[in-house]
Every structure is written in C-alpha cells, then in structure tokens.
C-alpha positions in Angstrom: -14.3 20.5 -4.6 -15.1 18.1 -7.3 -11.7 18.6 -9.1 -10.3 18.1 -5.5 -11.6 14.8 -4.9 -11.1 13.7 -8.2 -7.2 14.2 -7.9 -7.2 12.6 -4.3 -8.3 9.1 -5.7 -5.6 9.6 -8.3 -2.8 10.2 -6.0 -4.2 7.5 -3.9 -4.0 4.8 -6.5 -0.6 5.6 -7.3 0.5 6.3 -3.7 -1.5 3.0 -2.7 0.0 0.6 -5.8 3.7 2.0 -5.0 3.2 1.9 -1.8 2.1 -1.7 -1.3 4.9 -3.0 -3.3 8.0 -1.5 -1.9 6.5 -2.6 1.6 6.0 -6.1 -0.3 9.8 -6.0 -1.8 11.8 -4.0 0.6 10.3 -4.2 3.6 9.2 -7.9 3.2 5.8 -7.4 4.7 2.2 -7.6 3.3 0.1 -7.4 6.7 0.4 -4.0 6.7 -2.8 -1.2 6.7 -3.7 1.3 3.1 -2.9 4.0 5.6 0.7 2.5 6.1 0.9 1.4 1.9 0.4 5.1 1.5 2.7 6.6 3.3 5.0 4.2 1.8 4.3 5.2 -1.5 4.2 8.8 -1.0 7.7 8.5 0.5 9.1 6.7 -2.7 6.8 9.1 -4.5 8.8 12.5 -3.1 12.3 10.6 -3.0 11.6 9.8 -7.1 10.7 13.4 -7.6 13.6 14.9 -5.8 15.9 12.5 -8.0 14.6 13.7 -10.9 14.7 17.4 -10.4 18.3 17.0 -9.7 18.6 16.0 -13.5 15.3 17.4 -15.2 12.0 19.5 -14.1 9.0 18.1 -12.7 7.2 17.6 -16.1 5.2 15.3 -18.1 8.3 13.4 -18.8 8.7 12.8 -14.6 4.7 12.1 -14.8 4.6 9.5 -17.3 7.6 7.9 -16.0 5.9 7.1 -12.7 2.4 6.3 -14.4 4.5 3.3 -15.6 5.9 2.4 -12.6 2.3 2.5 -10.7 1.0 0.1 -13.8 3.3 -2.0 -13.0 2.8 -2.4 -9.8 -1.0 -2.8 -10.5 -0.2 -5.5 -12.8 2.5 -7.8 -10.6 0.3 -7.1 -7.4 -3.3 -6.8 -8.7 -4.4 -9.4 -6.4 -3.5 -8.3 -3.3 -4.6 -4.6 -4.5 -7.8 -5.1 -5.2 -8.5 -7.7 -2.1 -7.5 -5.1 0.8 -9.5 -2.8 -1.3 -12.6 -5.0 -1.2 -12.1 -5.6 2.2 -11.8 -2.1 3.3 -15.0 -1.1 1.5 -16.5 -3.4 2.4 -17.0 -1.6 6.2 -19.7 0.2 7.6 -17.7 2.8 8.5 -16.8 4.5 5.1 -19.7 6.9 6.3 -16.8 8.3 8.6 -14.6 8.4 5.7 -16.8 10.2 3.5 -17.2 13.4 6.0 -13.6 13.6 6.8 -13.2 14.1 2.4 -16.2 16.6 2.2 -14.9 18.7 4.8 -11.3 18.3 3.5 -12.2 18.9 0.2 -13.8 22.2 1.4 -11.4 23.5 3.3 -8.6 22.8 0.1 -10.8 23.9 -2.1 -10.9 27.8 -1.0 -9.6 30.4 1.3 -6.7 32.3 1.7 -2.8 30.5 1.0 -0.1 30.4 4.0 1.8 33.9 4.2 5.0 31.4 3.1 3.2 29.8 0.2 2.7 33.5 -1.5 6.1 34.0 -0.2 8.2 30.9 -1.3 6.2 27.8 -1.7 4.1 28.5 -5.3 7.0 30.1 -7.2 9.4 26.9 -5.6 6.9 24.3 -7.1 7.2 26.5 -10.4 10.5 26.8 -10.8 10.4 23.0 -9.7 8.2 22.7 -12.8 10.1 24.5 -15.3 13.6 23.8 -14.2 14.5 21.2 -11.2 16.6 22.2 -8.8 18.6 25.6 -10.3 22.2 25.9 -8.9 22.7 28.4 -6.4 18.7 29.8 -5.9 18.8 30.4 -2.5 21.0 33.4 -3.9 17.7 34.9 -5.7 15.9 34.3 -2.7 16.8 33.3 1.1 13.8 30.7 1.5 14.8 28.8 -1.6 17.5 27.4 0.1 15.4 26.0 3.0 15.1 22.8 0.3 12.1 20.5 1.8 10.8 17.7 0.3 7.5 18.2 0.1 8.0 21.0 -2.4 8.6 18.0 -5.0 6.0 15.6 -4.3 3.3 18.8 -4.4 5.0 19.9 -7.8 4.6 16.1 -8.9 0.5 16.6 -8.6 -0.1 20.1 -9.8 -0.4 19.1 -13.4 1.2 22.0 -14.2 2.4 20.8 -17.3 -1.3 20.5 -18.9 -3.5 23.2 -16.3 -3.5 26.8 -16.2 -4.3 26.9 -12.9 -2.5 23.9 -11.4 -3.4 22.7 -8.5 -3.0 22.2 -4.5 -4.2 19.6 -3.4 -1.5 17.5 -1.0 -1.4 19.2 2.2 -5.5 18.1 2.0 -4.6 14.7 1.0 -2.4 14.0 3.8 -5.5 15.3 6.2 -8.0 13.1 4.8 -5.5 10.6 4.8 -4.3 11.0 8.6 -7.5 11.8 10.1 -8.9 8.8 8.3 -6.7 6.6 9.5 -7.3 7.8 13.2 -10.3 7.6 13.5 -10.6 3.7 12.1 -8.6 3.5 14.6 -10.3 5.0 17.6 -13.1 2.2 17.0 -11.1 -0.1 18.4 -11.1 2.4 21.8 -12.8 -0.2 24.0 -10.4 -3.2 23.0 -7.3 -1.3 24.1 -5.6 -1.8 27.6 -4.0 1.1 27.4 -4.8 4.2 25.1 -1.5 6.5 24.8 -2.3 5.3 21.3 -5.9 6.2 21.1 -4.8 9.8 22.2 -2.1 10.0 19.7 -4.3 9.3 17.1 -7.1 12.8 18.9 -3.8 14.7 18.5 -4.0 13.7 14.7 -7.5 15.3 14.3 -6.8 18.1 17.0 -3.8 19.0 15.0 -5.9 18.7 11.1 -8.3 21.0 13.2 -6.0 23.3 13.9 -5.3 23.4 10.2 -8.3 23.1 8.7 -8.7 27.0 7.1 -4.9 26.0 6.0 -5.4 23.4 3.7 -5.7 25.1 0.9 -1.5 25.6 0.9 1.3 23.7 0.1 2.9 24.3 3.2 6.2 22.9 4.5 4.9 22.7 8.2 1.7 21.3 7.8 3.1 18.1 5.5 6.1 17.3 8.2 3.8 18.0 11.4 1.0 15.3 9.7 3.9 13.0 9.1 5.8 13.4 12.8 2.1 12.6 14.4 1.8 9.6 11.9 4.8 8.1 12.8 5.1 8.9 16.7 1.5 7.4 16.8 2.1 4.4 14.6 4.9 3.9 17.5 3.0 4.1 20.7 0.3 2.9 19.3 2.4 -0.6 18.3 4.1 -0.1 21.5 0.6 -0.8 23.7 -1.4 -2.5 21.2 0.8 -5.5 19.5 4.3 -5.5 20.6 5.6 -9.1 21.7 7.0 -10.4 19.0 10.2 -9.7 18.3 11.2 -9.2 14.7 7.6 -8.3 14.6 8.8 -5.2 16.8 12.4 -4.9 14.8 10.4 -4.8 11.6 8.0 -1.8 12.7 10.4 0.4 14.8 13.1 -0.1 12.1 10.4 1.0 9.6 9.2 4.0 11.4 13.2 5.1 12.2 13.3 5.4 8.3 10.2 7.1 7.8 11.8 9.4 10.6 15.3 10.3 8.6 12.9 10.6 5.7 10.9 13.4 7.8 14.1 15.3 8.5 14.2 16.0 4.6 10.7 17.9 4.8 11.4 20.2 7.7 14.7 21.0 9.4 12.8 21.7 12.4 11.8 17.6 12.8 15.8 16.8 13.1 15.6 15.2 16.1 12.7 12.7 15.2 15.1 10.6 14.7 15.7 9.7 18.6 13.7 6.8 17.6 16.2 4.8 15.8 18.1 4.5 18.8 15.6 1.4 20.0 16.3 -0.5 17.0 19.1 0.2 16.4 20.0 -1.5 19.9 17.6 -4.2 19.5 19.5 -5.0 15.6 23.0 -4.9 17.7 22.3 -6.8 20.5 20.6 -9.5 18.3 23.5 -9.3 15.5 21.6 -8.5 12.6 24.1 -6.9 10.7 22.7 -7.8 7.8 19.1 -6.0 8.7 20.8 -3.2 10.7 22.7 -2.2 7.2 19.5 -2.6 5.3 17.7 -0.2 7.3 20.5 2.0 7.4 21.3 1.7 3.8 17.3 2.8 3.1 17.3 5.4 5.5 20.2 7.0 3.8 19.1 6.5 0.5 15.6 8.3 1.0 17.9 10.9 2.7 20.6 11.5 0.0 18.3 13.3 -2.6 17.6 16.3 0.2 21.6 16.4 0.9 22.6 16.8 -3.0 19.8 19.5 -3.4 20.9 21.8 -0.3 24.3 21.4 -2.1 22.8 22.8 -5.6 20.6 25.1 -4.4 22.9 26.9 -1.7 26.2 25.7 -1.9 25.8 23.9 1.7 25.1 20.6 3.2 22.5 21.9 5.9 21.0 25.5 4.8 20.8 27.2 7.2 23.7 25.5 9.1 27.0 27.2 9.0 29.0 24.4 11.7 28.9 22.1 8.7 31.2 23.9 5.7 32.2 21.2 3.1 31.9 22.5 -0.3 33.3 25.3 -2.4 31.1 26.3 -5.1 30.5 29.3 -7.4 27.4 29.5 -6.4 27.3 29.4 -2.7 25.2 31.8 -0.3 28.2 33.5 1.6 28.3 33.3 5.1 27.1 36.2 6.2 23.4 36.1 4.5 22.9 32.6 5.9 23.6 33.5 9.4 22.0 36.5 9.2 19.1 34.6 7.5 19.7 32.1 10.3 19.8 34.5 13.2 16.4 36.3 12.3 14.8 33.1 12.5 16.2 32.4 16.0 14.8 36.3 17.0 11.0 35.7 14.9 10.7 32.7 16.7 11.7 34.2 20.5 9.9 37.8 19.3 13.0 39.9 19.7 12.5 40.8 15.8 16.0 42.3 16.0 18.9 40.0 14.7 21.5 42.1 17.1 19.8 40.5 19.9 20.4 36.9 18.7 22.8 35.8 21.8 20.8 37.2 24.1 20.0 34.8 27.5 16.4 32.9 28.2 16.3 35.2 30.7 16.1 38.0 28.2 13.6 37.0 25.9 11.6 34.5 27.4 9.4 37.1 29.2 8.6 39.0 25.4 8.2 35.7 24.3 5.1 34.4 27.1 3.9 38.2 26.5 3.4 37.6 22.8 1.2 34.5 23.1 -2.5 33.9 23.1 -4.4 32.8 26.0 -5.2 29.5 24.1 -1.3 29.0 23.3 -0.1 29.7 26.8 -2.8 27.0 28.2 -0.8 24.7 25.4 2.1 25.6 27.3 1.2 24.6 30.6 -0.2 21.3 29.4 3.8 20.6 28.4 4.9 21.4 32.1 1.6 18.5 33.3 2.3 16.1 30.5 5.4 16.0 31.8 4.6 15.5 35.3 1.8 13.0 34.5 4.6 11.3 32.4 6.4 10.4 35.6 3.6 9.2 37.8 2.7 7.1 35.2 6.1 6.1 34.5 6.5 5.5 38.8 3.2 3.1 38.2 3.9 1.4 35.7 7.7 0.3 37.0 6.1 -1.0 40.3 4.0 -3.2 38.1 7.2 -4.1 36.2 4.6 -3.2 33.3 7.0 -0.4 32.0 7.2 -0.5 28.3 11.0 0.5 26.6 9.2 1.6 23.3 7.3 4.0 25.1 10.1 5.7 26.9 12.1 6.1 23.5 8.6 7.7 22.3 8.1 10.5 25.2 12.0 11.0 25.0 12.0 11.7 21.5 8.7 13.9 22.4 11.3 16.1 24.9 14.5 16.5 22.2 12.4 17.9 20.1 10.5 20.3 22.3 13.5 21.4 24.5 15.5 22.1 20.7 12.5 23.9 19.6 12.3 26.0 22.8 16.1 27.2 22.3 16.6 28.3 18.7 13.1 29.0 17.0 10.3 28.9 19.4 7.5 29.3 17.0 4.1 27.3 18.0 3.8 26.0 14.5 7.6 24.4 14.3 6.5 22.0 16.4 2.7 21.7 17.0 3.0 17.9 16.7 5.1 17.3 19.7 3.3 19.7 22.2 -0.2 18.0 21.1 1.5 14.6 21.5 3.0 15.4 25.5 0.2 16.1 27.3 -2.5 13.3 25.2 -0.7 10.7 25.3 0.5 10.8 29.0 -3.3 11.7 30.0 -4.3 8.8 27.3 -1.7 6.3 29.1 -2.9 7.4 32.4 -6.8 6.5 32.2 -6.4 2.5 32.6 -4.3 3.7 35.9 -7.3 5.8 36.7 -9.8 3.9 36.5 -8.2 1.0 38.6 -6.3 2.8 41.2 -8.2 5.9 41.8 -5.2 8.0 42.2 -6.3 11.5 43.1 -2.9 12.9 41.9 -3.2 11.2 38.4 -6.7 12.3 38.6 -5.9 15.8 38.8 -2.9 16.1 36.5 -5.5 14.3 34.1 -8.2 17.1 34.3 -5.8 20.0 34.6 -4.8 18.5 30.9 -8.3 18.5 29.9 -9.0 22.1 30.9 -5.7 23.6 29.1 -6.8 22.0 25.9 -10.5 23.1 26.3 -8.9 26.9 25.2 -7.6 25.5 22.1 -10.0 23.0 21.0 -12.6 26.2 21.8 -10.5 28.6 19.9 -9.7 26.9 16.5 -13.6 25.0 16.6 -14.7 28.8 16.4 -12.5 29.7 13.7 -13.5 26.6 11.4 -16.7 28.0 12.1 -16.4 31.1 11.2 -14.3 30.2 7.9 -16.9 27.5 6.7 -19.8 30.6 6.8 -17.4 32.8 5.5 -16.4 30.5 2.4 -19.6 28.6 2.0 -21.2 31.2 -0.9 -17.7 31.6 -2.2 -17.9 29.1 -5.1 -15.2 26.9 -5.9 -17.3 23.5 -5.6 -15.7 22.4 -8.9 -12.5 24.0 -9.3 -10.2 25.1 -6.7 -8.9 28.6 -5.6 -5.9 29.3 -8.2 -2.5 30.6 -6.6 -2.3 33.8 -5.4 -1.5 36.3 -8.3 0.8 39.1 -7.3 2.1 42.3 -8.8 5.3 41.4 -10.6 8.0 43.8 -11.8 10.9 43.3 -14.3 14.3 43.4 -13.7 17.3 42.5 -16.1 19.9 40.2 -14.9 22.8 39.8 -17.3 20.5 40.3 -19.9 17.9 37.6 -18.8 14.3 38.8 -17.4 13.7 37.9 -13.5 11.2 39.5 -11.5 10.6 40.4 -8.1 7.5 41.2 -6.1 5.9 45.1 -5.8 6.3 45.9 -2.1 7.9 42.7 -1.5 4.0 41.1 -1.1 3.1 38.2 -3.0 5.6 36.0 -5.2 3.3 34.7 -8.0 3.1 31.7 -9.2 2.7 32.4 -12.5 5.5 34.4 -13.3 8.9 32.9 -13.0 11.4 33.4 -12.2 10.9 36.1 -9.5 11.8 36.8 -5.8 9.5 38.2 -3.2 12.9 40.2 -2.1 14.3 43.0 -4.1 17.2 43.5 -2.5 18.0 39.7 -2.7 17.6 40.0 -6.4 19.8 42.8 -6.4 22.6 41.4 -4.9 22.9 38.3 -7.2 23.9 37.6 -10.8 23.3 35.1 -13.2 26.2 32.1 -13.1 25.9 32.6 -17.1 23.5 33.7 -19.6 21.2 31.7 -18.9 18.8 30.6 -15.9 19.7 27.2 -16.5 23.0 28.0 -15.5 21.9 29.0 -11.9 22.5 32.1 -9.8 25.6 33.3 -7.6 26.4 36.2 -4.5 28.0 39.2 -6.7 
C-alpha cells in the first residue's frame, strides 16, 4: 500500500504540473479544478508516451525526458502551483480524501489481475518497455492489435526500467482521482437547482464500486469507463450548474469534445463519445470562429494521430478490428480473415452465442440466450435503461413547457443512447459500456428530483423509485463482494509492496532462429518473459519479418 501511495503523489505532481500548463497555454484558461489539470496532464502524458514508442521503448530515456518537462513546468508556473495547492489543502474535507486513497490503495495493492491483463495487458506494457510499438504484433497475438492508449501511459509508471517487480498502479489512480473529485463535488448537493450533475458524479463512485476488487489491473475498460463518466459528468454537470456565458460554454464543451476523440484512442468501444462535439461544433459555426473551431479540431486530431499510426504498425490497419476501412499494404499486416474472425467472435462473446458461425444471426435469435445469461442484478440494470429512458421524456415534456429545456443536456442523453444502442448491436458485454447504463437511469432520476419536489407528479414519482429499486440489486450485489474481498485480502500482506504480475508457465519456441514463447495451456502470458503469446496457434502461424524482433512479425 505504501509503495502505492507513494507513486500516486508522483504521478500526480507530474500529471498536475503538465496538466495546469497546457490548460494555461493551449486552452488559455487558469480557473480550472486539480481534477480537471489532471486529466489534462494525463492526456498529454499518454499522447507523449504513444509518440515515443513509435520511435523508441518506454524507458528511462522516455522517463527522464518528461521529468524535464514537469520541472519546467514547476519552474514557469510555480506560483500558480503551489497557490491552488494551498488552497485545496487548506479544506476540511481532505478527511474525505484520505479514505477514498486508503481504500484505493488497498484494493490496488492486492487481489487477483483481470482475465485480459494475464492475457494481453502485462506482456503489452512489456513489450512496450523493451521495444515500443513492434511492427506487425497483432500477428503474434490477436489482442495486440486492439492498440489502446492506456497501455502506454501504464507502461510510462511501472518503473520497469529500475524494479523487478514493476508496478500497477494507474487504473487505482484514476479511482482515487474520479471518486475524489465527485464527491467534492456532491458537497455542493444543496446549492444545485438541478442535480443530473450530482447523480453523474454517484455514477462515478457506483461505477469505482463496481471495480473496486479490479484495481489491481491495468485494464483497458476500467481506464476509458473512468474517463467517459468524467467527461459526460463534467458536461451535465456544466450544463445545470454554470452555463450562460457563452465562450465560457464554447471553451468547456470544446474542451470536453477533445477529451472525447482522445477517449476513442483507449477503447474502441467509446467511438461514439464523440456525439458531443456536435454542440460546439454548431455553436463555433454559427458564431464564425474559424479560427477556434480549427484549433479544437487541430488538437483533437493531434491527441488522436499517435493511436492511428500505431494500429498501422502494429496490424497493418487503420481501425483493428475494422475491416470497411482497408488503406494500407504492408508486410506485416493481419490478413483478413483472422481479423474478422477475431472480430466476429467478439460480436458472438458479447451476444453469448460463443459460435462465430452464428455471427449474422437476427436479435431475435440471440437476444433471448443473451437475457438468459445475465444476473438478476444485471437484468435490474437493464430495465433501469428502458425507465431512464422514459423518465428522460417526462422530464424532457416538463422542462419544454417551462421553456427551461437545456440544449447541452439533450446532446448529453443523446450521446448516452448512440453509445448504448451501438453497444447493444455488435458486443453486448455489460462491461463495454458500464459507464453509459450507470449514467441513463441517474441522471434522468437526478434531473427529475427538483420536478419532484415542486410538482408532485405521481408519474415522475414512480419512474423515480422504480429506478431506485433496480439499482438496489447492484449496489447490494457488488457492496457484498467488496466485502467479502476486503476480509479475504486483509491478512494477505502487501501493505508495503504491491502484488507483482501474474507469473505464468512459459514454453520456448524458435522463430527464425530467435526465442519467443507462448503460454502452457494457453493460461497466463507473463509478464516477465517476453516476448510470448498466450496463443500457440497464433505463434505458430507467424514468422519473424527478419532476424530479429526488432524487425517485427508477419502472417506466414
């Protein structure tokens, strides 16, 4: 836990320093909250170390280089650092703040890794480590070539360069981080008029609930489903709370539109977040800011291009595993066939068909197998979609009588329904998007309560408490599980260091003369042996581009 902590407050400083001074000299803004510098700077932070794995590994080199840029940063802004610091420690409420790191810090520090992290995500952030992005690897192994960004920005803070056992500590980091900000923000319940927000920011700390006995992993899912409920809850929760001004409201919708193409770059599966740049996009146009509009254009594609030239090098295409979008001819490119193949057993995991022949078949087919296979506690979360929904449009039929109807807030709940109705028809896994059927039925429930309380509307009323019921099943179920992982981990050591990596059984194989390994019983792909493939069969269908590993791998 100790060792935990200790590397939080370091990536916070840098994430903090960087953060606060590309907001300052690219965003042109310096009322903004640590939360927000953050998240800045851990954006810049994963877009720097996708850069430089394109040319180098993750290293000490890529490490010192950014130590330089944070000092700078401390030096230039020191001032303003170290005033908001002051300032925010100089609440009563870092109480709050202190449980929300214990139990994060816990929770990181032990338990079992992600079934994907034994299977992809370690040995990714290793080869991350020792090579940067390898040319053709999705040929070695399938998941390779799902390319997110996170995978960098873990690999920046393992310290793998200098620790035996490096460590793991981000997806906690962006808890403690989240959850902290929430509930700041949840003091300020009582001052809001309307509290879509305040629910937003429960489905932050519902969701890092959810996770909790997770933390421990680098996960893909985790790091993109933290960052979608950041940014759709920064969003309503500027929509209700301090909208009015208008390049006020250009500066933060245009803001969170970039952080949104940024979040497509961790997780396919969040695509469609980016729904939300249609509002500023219209407000830039019908104002004329050309000169803005391009800027946030410009910025959104530049913390966009890194992910695009990786999927290139590491599968050959522009969108793994997207086979509509064919641009490049490469040695090393997946061929067709694995990626849909790849791409179709996805698409029958997700609807529990399990049986890539029966990719095409109808809703009508599936959906039934599908319901079957859920919990009791899942399906509850799936009829709190079909009330959200319906609360959404008495609220909505309210609030345009008043002529108290907010734009901002439709964009948010549309965005909310993309991405749920694309989820629902290609991979239909609860965890692909978790964020968005948190945010549904919260946030209309949250924006219905002012309505509530002065019209007594027995039909909002009951939509309201038929919400509150479904989610009793899952707030019910995952409290019990934390429970039962704190007692089972709490004897289990680890207060200074945390759990190392998985170590599976590794066996050799030669590949044009070079060692590779794959996993025994396609298990666990260590860590700590490199490079390897938790696949046999995908090792055995691929060959070294050269001699060397350097050189990358290619289909034989």
């Amino acid at each position: 836990m100790l060792v935990v902590i200790l590397s939080w407050v370091y990536i916070f400083i840098i994430a903090f320093a960087i953060g606060m001074a590309v907001d300052k000299w690219l965003f042109d803004t310096d009322n903004t909250s640590i939360a927000r510098n953050c998240v800045t700077g851990l954006v810049t932070l994963t877009v720097y170390a996708e850069t430089f794995s394109i040319f180098y590994k993750i290293g000490l080199i890529c490490h010192l280089i950014m130590l330089i840029g944070t000092g700078l940063c401390i030096f230039l802004l020191r001032g303003q650092l170290f005033s908001k610091l002051r300032d925010f420690f100089s609440q009563k409420r870092l109480i709050i703040l202190a449980v929300i790191v214990l139990i994060g810090a816990f929770c990181t520090s032990r338990g079992t890794f992600h079934t994907d992290t034994g299977i992809y995500h370690a040995q990714a952030i290793r080869l991350l480590e020792e090579y940067g992005v390898l040319k053709g690897l999705g040929n070695l192994q399938l998941h390779f070539a799902y390319n997110s960004s996170y995978l960098p920005l873990c690999a920046l803070f393992t310290f793998g360069f200098m620790l035996n056992s490096p460590l793991h500590t981000m997806t906690g980091f962006f808890m403690v981080l989240f959850c902290a900000h929430a509930v700041y923000g949840l003091y300020e319940f009582k001052k809001h008029e309307r509290h879509g927000g305040d629910f937003s920011r429960i489905a932050i700390l519902i969701y890092a609930m959810t996770n909790l006995s997770g933390l421990q992993s680098p996960a893909t899912d985790y790091g993109t489903m933290f960052m979608v409920l950041f940014i759709l809850s920064e969003w309503i929760c500027y929509a209700e709370e301090k909208s009015g001004d208008e390049m006020c409201d250009i500066n933060t919708y245009g803001y969170l539109s970039v952080l949104s193409i940024f979040t497509v770059s961790m997780k396919l599966s969040a695509a469609f977040l980016v729904v939300l740049a249609i509002l500023p996009f219209i407000m830039l146009v019908k104002k004329k800011m050309w000169k803005e509009l391009i800027s946030y254009l410009l910025i959104g594609f530049l913390s966009f291009l890194p992910f695009l030239v990786r999927n290139v090098i590491l599968s050959g295409w522009l969108f793994y595993p997207v086979a509509s979008i064919d641009l490049f001819d490469v040695i090393w490119k997946i061929p067709a066939e694995y990626m849909k193949h790849d791409s179709d057993q996805i698409k029958v995991w997700g609807r529990c068909l399990f049986d890539v022949t029966r990719v095409d078949e109808p809703v009508s087919s599936w959906l039934p197998l599908w319901w079957e296979a859920k919990e009791h506690y899942e399906e509850m979360l799936i009829y709190s979609q079909a009330v959200g929904l319906m609360l959404v449009g008495a609220v909505a039929f309210f609030r345009i009588r008043e002529k108290s109807f907010r734009p901002a807030v439709l964009v948010f709940y549309l965005t909310i329904l993309v991405n749920i109705a694309v989820w629902f028809m290609t991979a239909p896994f609860i965890r692909y998007a978790l964020a968005f059927l948190l945010l549904l039925p919260l946030c209309a429930l949250g924006d219905a309560l002012d309505l509530i309380f002065r019209k007594k509307n027995l039909i909002l009323i009951a939509l309201s408490g038929l919400i509150l019921i479904n989610f009793c099943s899952w707030i019910d179920n995952y409290f019990t599980d934390d429970m039962v992982f704190a007692k089972q981990n709490v004897t289990a050591g680890y207060y200074i260091t945390p759990v190392p990596f998985d170590k599976g059984n590794m066996i050799a194989m030669d590949m044009n003369g070079v060692t590779v390994y794959h996993a025994d019983n396609d298990e666990i792909n260590s860590y700590y042996v490199y490079p390897s493939t938790s696949y046999s069969g995908m090792a055995d269908r691929t060959e070294l581009i050269g001699s060397t590993i350097e050189e990358g791998f290619k289909a034989k």
